[in-house]
ROSELO-715926 format. One record per residue (C-alpha): x, y, z. Coordinates in steps of 0.02 Angstrom, whole numbers. Example, Ala and Ser with C-alpha at 12.3 -4.5 7.8 and 13.67 -1.06 7.14 Angstrom:
BEGIN
       x       y       z
     615    -225     390
     684     -53     357
//
This chain:
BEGIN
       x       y       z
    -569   -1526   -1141
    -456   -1658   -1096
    -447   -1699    -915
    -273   -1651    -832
    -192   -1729    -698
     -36   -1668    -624
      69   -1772    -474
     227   -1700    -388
     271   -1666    -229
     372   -1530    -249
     258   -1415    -389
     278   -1386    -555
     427   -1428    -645
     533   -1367    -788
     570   -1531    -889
     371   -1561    -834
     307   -1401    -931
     417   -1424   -1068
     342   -1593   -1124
     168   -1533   -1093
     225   -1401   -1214
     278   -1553   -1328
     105   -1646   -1323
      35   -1465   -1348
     148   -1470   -1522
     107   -1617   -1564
     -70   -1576   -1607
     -33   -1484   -1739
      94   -1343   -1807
     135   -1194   -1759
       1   -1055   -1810
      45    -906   -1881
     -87    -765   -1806
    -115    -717   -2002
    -142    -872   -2074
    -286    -926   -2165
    -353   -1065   -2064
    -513   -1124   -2102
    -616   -1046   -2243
    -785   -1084   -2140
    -871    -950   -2056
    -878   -1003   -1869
   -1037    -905   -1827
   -1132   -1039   -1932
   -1067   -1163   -1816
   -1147   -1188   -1635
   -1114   -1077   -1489
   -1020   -1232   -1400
    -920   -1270   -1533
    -867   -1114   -1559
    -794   -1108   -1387
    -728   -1299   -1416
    -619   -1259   -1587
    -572   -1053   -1538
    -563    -951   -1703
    -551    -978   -1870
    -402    -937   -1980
    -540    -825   -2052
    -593    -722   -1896
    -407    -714   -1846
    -374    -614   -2011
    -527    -510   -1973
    -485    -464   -1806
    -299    -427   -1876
    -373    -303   -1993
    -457    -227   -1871
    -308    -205   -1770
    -380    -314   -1621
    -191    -369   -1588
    -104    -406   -1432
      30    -280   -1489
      86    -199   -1324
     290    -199   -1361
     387    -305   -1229
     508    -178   -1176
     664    -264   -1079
     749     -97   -1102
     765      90   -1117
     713     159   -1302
     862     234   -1409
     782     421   -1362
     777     386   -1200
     982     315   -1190
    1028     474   -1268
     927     587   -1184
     972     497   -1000
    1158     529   -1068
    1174     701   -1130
    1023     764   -1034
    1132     779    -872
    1139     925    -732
    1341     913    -774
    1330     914    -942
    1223    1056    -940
    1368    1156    -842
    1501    1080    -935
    1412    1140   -1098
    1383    1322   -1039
    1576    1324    -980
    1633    1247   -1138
    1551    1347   -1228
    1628    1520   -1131
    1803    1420   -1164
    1768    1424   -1350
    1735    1632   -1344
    1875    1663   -1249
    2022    1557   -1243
    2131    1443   -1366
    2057    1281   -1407
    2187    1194   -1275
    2084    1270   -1137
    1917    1191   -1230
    2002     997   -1227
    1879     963   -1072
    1735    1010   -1188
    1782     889   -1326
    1818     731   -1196
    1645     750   -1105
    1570     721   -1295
    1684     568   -1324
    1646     498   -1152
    1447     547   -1192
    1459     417   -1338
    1552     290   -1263
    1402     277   -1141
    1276     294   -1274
    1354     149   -1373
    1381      47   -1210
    1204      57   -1169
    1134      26   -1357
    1262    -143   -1362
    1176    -196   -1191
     998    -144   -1242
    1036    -264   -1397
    1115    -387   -1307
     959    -363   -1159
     813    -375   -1299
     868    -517   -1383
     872    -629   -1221
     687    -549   -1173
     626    -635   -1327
     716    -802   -1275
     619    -794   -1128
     467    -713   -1162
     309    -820   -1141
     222    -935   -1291
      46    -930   -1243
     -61   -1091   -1318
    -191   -1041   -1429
    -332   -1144   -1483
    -387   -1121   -1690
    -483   -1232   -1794
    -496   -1354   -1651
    -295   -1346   -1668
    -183   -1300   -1505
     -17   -1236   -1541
      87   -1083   -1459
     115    -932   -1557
     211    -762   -1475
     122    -648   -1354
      82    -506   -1477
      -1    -647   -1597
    -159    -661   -1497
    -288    -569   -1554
    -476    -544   -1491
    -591    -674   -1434
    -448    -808   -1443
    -461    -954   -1343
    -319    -975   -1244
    -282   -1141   -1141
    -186   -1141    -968
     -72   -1263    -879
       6   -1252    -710
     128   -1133    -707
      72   -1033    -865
      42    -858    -845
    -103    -770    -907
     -46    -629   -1025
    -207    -555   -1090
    -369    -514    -995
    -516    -652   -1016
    -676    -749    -982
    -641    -935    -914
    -742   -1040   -1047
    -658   -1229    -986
    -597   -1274    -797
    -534   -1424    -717
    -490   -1358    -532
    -424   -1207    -604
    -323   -1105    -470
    -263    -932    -514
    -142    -852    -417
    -169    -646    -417
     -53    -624    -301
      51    -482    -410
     -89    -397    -474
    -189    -371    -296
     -86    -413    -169
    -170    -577    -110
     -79    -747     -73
    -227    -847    -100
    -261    -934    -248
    -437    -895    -327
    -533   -1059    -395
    -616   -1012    -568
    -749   -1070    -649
    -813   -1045    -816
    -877    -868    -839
    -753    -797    -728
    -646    -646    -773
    -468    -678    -766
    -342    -554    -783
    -142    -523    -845
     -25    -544    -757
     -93    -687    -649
     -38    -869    -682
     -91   -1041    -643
     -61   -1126    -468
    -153   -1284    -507
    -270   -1380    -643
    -284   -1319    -825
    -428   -1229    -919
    -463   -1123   -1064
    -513    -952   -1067
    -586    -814   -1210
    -469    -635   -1231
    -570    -516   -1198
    -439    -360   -1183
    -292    -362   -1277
    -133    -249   -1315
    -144     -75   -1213
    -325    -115   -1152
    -255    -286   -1022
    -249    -247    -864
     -53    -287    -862
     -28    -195   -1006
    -100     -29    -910
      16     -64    -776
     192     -71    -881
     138      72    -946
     168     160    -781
     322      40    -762
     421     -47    -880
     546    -192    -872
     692     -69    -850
     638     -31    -691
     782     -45    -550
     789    -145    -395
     885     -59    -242
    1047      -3    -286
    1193      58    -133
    1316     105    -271
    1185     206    -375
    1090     281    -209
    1272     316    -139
    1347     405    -307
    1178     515    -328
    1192     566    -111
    1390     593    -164
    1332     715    -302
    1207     817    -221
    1329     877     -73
    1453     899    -220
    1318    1014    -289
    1292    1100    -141
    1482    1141    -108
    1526    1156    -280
    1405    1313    -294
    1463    1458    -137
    1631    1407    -201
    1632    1454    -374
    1533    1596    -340
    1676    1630    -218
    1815    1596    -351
    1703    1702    -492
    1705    1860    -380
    1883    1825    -339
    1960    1808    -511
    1841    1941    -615
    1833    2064    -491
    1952    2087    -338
    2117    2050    -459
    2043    2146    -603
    2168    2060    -718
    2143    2015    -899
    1979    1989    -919
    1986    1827   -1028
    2133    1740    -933
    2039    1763    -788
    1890    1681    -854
    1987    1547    -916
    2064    1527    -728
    1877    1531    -645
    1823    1398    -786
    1981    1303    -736
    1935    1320    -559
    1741    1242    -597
    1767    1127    -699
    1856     992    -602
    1756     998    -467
    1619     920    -566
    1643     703    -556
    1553     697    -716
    1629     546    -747
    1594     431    -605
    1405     422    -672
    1470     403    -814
    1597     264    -780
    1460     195    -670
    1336     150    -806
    1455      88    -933
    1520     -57    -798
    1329     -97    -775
    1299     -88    -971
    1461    -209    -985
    1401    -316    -855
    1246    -371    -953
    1349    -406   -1118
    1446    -494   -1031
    1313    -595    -932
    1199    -591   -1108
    1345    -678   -1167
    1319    -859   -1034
    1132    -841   -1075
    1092    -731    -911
     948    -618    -947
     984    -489    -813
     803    -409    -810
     849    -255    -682
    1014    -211    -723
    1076    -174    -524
    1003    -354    -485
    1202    -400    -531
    1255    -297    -400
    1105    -339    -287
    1166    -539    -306
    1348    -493    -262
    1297    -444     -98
    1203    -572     -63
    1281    -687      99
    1112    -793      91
    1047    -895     -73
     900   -1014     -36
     877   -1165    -186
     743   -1260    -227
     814   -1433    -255
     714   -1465    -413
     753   -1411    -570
     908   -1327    -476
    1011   -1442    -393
     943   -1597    -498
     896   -1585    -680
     712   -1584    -715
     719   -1778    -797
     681   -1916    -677
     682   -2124    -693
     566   -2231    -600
     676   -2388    -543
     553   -2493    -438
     366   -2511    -416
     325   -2611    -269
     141   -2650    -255
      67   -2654     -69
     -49   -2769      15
     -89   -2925     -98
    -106   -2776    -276
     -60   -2858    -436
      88   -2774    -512
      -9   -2766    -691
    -135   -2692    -632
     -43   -2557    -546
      52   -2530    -701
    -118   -2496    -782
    -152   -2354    -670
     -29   -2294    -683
     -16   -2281    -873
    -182   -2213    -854
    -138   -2092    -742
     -10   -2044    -876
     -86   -2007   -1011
    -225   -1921    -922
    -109   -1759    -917
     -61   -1682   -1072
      53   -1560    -974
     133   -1689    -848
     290   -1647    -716
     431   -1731    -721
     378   -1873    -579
     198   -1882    -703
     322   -1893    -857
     426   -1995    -813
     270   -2127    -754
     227   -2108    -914
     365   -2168    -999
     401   -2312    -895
     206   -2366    -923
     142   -2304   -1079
     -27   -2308   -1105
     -97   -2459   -1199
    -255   -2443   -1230
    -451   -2410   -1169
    -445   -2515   -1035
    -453   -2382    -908
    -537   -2200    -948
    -518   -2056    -857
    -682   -1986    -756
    -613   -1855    -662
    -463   -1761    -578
    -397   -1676    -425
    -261   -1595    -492
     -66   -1553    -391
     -72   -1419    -275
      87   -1374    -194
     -22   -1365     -31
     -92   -1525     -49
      52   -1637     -84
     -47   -1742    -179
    -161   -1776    -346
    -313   -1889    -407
    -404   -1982    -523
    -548   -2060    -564
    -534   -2202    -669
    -680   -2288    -742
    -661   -2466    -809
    -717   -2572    -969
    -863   -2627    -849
    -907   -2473    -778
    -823   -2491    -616
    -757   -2321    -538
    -599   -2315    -438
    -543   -2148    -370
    -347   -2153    -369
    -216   -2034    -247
     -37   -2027    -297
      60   -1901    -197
     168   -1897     -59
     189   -2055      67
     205   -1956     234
      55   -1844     196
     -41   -1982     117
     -33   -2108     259
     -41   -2090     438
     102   -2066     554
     160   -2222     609
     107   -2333     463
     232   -2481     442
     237   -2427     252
     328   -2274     313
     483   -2363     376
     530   -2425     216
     497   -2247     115
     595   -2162     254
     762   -2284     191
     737   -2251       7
     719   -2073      65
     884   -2080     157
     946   -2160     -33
     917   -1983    -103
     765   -2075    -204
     591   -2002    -215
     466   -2105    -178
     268   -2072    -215
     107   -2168    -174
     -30   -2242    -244
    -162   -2246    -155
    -348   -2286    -182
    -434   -2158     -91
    -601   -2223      33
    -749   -2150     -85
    -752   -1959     -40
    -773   -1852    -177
    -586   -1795    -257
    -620   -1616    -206
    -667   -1657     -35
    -527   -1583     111
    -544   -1758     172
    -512   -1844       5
    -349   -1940      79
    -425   -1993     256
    -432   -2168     248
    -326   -2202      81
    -275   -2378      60
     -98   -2395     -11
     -56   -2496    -154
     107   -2465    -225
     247   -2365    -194
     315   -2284    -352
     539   -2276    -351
     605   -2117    -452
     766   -2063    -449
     820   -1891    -493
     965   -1832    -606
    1095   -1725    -512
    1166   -1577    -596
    1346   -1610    -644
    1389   -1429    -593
    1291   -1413    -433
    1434   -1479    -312
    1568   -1351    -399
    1427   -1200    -379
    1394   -1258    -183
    1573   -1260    -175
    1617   -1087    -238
    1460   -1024    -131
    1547   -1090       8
    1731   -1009      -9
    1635    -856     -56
    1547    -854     119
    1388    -862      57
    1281    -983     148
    1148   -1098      41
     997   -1152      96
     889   -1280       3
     714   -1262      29
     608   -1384     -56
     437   -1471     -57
     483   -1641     -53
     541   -1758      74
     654   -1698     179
     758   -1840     199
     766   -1869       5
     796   -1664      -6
     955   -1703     143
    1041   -1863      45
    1050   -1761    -123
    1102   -1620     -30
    1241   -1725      45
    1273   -1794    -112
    1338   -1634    -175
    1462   -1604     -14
    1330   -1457      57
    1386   -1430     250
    1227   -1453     373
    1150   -1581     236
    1148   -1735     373
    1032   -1623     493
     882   -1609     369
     723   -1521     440
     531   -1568     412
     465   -1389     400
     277   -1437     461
     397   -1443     642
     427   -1274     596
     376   -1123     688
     257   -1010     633
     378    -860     612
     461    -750     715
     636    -748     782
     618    -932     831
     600    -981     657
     745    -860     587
     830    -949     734
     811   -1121     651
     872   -1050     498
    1014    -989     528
    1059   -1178     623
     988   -1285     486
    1027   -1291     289
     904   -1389     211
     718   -1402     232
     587   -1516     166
     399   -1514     140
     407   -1347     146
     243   -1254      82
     260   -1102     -56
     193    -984     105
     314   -1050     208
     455   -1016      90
     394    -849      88
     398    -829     264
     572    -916     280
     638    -753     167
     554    -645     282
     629    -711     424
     823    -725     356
     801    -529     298
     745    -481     485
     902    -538     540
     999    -431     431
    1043    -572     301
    1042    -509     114
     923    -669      25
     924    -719    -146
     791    -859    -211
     789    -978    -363
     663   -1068    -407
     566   -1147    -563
     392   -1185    -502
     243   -1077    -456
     252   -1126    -281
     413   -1029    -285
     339    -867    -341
     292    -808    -193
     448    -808    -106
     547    -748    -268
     425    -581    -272
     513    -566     -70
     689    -592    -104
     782    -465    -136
     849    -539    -301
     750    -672    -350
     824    -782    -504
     719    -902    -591
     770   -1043    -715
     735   -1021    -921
     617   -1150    -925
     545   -1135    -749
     345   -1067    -758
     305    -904    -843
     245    -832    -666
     423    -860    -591
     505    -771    -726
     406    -618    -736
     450    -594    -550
     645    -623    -561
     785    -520    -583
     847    -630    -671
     808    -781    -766
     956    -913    -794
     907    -933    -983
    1022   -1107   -1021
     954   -1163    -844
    1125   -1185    -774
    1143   -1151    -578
    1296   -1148    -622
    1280    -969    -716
    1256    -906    -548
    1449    -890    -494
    1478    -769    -638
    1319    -675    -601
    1413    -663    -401
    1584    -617    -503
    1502    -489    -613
    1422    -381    -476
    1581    -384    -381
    1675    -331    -501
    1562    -176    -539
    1544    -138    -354
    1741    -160    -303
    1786     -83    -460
    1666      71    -465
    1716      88    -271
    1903     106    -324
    1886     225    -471
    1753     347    -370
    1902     383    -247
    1994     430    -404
    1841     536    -453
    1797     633    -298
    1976     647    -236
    2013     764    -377
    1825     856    -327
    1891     861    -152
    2056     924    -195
    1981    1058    -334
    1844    1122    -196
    1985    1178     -66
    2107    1242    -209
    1979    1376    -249
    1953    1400     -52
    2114    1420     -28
    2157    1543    -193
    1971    1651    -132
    2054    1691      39
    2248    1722     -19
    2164    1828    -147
    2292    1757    -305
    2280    1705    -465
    2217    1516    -486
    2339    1426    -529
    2280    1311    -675
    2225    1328    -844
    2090    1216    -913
    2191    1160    -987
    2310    1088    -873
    2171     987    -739
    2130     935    -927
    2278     832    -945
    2301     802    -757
    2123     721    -761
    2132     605    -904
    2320     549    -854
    2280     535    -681
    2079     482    -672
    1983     458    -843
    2111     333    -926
    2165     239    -770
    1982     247    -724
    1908     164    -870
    2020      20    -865
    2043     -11    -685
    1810     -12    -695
    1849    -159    -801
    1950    -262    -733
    1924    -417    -652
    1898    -390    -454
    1826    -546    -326
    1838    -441    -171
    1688    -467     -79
    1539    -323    -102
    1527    -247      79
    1417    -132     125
    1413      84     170
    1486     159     -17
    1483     316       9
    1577     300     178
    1714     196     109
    1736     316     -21
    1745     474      47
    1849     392     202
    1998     416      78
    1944     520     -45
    1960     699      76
    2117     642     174
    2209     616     -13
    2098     786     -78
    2172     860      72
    2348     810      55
    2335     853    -150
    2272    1007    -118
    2404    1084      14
    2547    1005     -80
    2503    1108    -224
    2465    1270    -136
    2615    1268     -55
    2723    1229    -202
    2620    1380    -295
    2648    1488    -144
    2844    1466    -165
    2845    1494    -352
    2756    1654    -327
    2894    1714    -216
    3053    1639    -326
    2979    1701    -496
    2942    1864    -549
    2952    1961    -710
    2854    1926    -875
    2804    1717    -880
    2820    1730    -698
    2622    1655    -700
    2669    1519    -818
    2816    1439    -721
    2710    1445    -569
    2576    1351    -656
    2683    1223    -725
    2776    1203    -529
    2617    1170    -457
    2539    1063    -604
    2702     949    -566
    2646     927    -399
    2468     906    -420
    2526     783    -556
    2638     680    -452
    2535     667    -287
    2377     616    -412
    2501     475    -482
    2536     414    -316
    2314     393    -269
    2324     305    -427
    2462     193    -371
    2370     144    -218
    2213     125    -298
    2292      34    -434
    2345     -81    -288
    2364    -257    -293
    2480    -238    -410
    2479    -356    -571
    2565    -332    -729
    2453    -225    -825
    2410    -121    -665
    2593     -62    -660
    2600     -46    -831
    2457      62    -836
    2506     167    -716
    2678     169    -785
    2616     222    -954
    2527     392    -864
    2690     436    -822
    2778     430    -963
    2644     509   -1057
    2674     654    -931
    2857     649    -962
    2835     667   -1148
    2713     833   -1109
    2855     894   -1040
    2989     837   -1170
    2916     897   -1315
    2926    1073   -1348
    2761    1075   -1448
    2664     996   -1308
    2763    1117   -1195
    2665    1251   -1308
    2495    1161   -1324
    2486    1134   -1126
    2557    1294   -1052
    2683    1195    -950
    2880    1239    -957
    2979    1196    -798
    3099    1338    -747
    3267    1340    -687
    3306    1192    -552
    3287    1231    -399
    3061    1263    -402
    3034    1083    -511
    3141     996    -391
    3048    1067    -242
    2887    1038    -309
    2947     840    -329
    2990     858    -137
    2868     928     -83
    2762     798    -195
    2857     674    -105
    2795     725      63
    2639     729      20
    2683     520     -58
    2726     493     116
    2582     579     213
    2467     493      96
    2534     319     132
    2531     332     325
    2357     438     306
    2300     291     215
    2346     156     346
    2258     289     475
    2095     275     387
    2103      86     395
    2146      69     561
    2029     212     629
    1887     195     516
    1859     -15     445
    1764     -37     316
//
């Protein structure tokens, strides 16, 4: 195997793996898993060959046939069954059918209209949720790992479900292990099992070591056999027990479902109550009293919030799918909008993964040739470099056999640094250090001076050093390192970084860049892109240990350097305990850990396979500057959702004491099905659907249920006594045959108008289209009234003068209570 070599100090990087991924390519095509590869039978050929070249084209067919396939399904999503059942399958729906189908036996179709729009508003769901699930699947396999597979000798990547049995599979920092296996090659292989058993440390492997899914690569490289693929992995066992659409915390969710059960709970004494009232104690006609109770039942139910609720999510992830944002748990959009903490690691976030090296300047008397030599060699040692190794590369390529690589100590994240032993035309062996200056040297070195100003610069700077003669492997390999050059790179700033700090910053969302490098270098870059705090950078090895002094230093300070991956995990930690909502990005496996502690982790497209199977989301074009819309999206589900569930459970509210009030007077309930029918979808569904989709940048604050329901009972309350009280004076004007009907249609106008006016201040601030909407409601409610066919169709026919008038004052009042109850609520209960 070839010898890798990997030298960063701040971990993997994206641009890094990517050209590792090139040299990978580069040794041949692409292999398809069925392809006939090599017509010799590999079990004539050595044992340690065999292990060498992997399979044959021959044994891969073989093992196809046999069905020894990595085949598990990646499933980003819900199945179709599963959609429809989650849709139609509902408690509501259930007791909406039942009623609907009473409706059906005993009443004209008008009375069934409620029937026929929970169907519609079913299948706008089910559609919503099949466009995202399309939208959600095709960005899974965008991101979905491209294991490297060894056949024939030949490396090349092929998908996930194209490894089959026995295939030797080679690994790379950062790469995560996606079937179980038997290490055959290692060169200082680290393994990071973290997510599988719950253990930070990394586990050094040798050959003959198990190795399981769902781990991935900290440091070094290696090759190991599948030994368990498709169902039988390890990782495969445990998404069968949980799948990718699994969901991260969720207020607005948690809040509608706790909203729903005490609807449940009221919704059933007072039907009962209404039942007995209507069937029995007025003994009336049997089937308009059924269609009364039904009428009475009915809107109590907020079928539609869920509803509503999932279709705004569903939307969200078109829409996000749309800027190449794989949104992987679909409340992580909401979970982001609440964030008021986002910590970034500077590489690969706020600077592009490319870097240039501008100046070598050799140390102590070294010849500048032969430090170019080096570090050629040191170059092309790794066939997976970083973007510091990379770019190295480039600048000295390689020239020939002069120097040959022995051995290597590859990057840790811990370390800070990497190794090499070169080995000359004459046999001479040099063991080589190229890391980080400040770890590498001593404090107080006169070398440091100098790295400290290019530092200042925004300019990384990394050493090379030749270490004293302990072994590369040794603790103590950089005691006594004698420096020879320092090595100049400059990183490429993300044009869109400053703008994204920017909006962060009017948002009131404070970022915090936590990175591995120098902190100096990490501040100028920082200060480059107009963060506030960026002059005061902090070395985090002066960092506490935890605890409230170290949230303490947090919260003063904005950007860190040297900062290990445990102490970035601790860092989380110790914003959260002081109430602070944290999301992470990150690219690198030294990220992971603090990404799996987040509470929304997002990790970039072509960061490490281990960092996106731990996000909620994975920036798929890489941009940080996706991340504003991802902030935009979940507010406008969560400010939007907030506003139409007022809507919602104002009308359950108002519904609930209507059939209180009716069971004690012992009278007829007022309404038809017909009627809350049209007062709902004038009033709440229409309204409701557009007003969920509208844009909305109000900040996400916290406590949903208690901002709802702080306005939805005062306006139930106010809806519901304004209409029993115009129904209580229509029962004593009218009287005679269609006495019932004129009272119906007095109190529908009033029910009507004080719904319009909870729409109104919903609808509020007003825009064009707002007022238009709600302009349009009314006029559709005029026309109800207008045409004498609708007249028929709806039951409603407005009598004499003096009763609609009334019922418009007394809707009035209720206008005006509504408006001062509503400045009450603010004043008395915040948000």
């Amino acid at each position: 195997m070839t010898q890798r070599a990997g030298i960063d100090t701040d971990g993997p990087e994206p641009d890094g793996r990517e050209d590792g991924r090139s040299a990978a390519r580069q040794q041949g095509p692409p292999i398809d898993a069925g392809a006939e590869l090599d017509p010799v039978h590999p079990m004539t050929m050595p044992a340690s060959r065999r292990r060498a070249t992997g399979l044959s084209g021959a044994e891969v067919a073989e093992r196809i046939a046999r069905g020894e396939v990595n085949d598990v399904p990646v499933r980003s999503s819900r199945s179709l069954g599963e959609i429809v059942r989650a849709n139609v399958l509902t408690r509501f729906n259930a007791l909406i059918g039942v009623l609907w189908v009473i409706m059906l036996i005993v009443a004209p179709i008008q009375d069934s209209l409620f029937g026929f729009v929970i169907v519609a508003n079913t299948g706008i769901g089910i559609v919503q949720e099949l466009r995202a699930k399309r939208t959600l699947d095709g960005l899974a396999v965008i991101g979905e790992a491209r294991p490297t597979v060894r056949r024939d000798g030949v490396a090349a990547e092929v998908s996930t479900s194209g490894i089959v049995l026995d295939d030797l599979v080679e690994l790379g920092p950062g790469d995560k292990v996606v079937v179980d296996g038997e290490v055959v090659e290692a060169d200082g292989l680290e393994i990071d099992e973290s997510l599988l058993t719950g253990e930070a440390d990394p586990v050094l492997k040798r050959p003959g070591d198990p190795v399981m899914s769902g781990s991935f690569v900290v440091a070094g490289g290696g090759a190991f056999t599948a030994t368990k693929v498709g169902r039988e992995a390890y990782a495969a066992q445990l998404a069968e027990e949980a799948s990718r659409f699994t969901l991260v915390h969720s207020e607005l969710r948690s809040g509608i479902s706790t909203i729903l059960k005490y609807v449940t709970w009221m919704m059933v004494p007072t039907a009962t109550g209404l039942v007995i009232s209507q069937l029995v104690v007025k003994n009336e006609d049997v089937k308009n009293s059924i269609a009364r109770t039904v009428g009475g039942i009915v809107p109590m139910i907020p079928e539609g919030l869920v509803l509503l609720t999932s279709v705004a999510f569903a939307i969200g992830v078109i829409r996000l799918g749309r800027r190449q944002c794989l949104v992987q748990e679909l409340p992580a959009i909401e979970g982001l909008a609440r964030v008021d903490v986002v910590c970034l690691d500077k590489t690969g976030t706020l600077t592009e993964g490319g870097m240039d090296v501008t100046e070598v300047r050799p140390l102590g008397g070294m010849d500048e040739s032969s430090v170019h030599a080096v570090l050629g060699a040191l170059g092309a040692s790794d066939p997976r470099p970083n973007a510091s190794l990379q770019a190295i590369a480039e600048a000295f390529p390689d020239k020939g056999p002069g120097l040959r690589c022995a051995d290597t100590l590859p990057f840790s994240s811990a370390r800070k640094y990497s190794g090499a032993t070169l080995v000359a035309e004459g046999g001479e062996r040099t063991s080589w250090l190229l890391g980080a200056p400040d770890v590498l040297l001593a404090p107080g070195d006169p070398e440091l001076d100098g790295v400290e100003r290019l530092n200042e610069a925004g300019l990384r700077v990394l050493l090379l050093a030749r270490a004293a003669g302990a072994s590369l492997d040794s603790a103590t390999a950089a005691e006594g390192a004698r420096p020879v050059a320092l090595v100049v790179l400059e990183q490429r700033l993300r044009p869109d970084a400053a703008d994204t700090l920017r909006y962060f910053a009017e948002q009131r969302v404070t970022a915090k860049v936590i990175s591995g490098d120098n902190a100096v270098s990490v501040g100028a870059v920082a200060q480059k892109l107009g963060l506030p705090g960026a002059e005061r950078p902090v070395d985090a090895r002066t960092l506490p240990a935890g605890g409230e002094e170290l949230a303490a230093r947090l919260d003063a300070h904005s950007v860190f350097g040297r900062v290990t991956p445990r102490q970035k995990r601790d860092m989380v930690g110790a914003l959260q305990s002081r109430g602070h909502t944290v999301a992470m990005t990150g690219d690198g496996v030294n990220d992971v850990l603090a990404l799996k502690d987040a509470d929304i982790g997002v990790a970039m497209g072509s960061g490490s396979e281990a960092t996106r199977a731990v996000a909620q989301i994975v920036l798929l074009n890489n941009s940080f500057a996706t991340l504003p819309s991802v902030v935009a999206e979940g507010r406008r589900v969560i400010g939007n959702i907030t506003r139409v569930a007022t809507l919602f459970l104002t009308k359950t509210v108002y519904s609930v004491l209507l059939a209180i009030l009716v069971v004690c007077s012992q009278v007829e309930y007022p309404f038809l099905p017909r009627h809350l029918t049209l007062l709902s979808t004038l009033t709440i569904g229409v309204p409701a659907f557009f007003l969920a989709l509208a844009p909305n940048r109000e900040r996400a604050r916290p406590h949903f249920v208690r901002r709802v329901m702080r306005y939805a009972i005062p306006a139930g309350v106010i809806a519901a006594a304004a209409t029993f009280c115009t129904y209580l004076l229509a029962r004593s004007h009218y009287s005679g045959p269609g006495a019932l009907e004129a009272e119906t249609s007095a109190a529908t106008l009033t029910l009507f108008l004080v719904s319009m006016w909870v729409l109104a201040i919903i609808a509020r601030p007003y825009t064009w289209w707002r007022v238009a909407l709600v302009a349009a409601m009314g006029l559709c409610f005029v026309v109800v009234l207008a045409v004498p066919w609708l007249q028929e169709f709806f039951a409603l026919k407005l009598v004499g003068t003096v009763l609609p008038w009334t019922a418009v004052g007394v809707a009035a009042a209720g206008a005006v209570l509504l408006e001062f109850g509503w400045r009450w609520v603010d004043r008395r209960f915040p948000a």
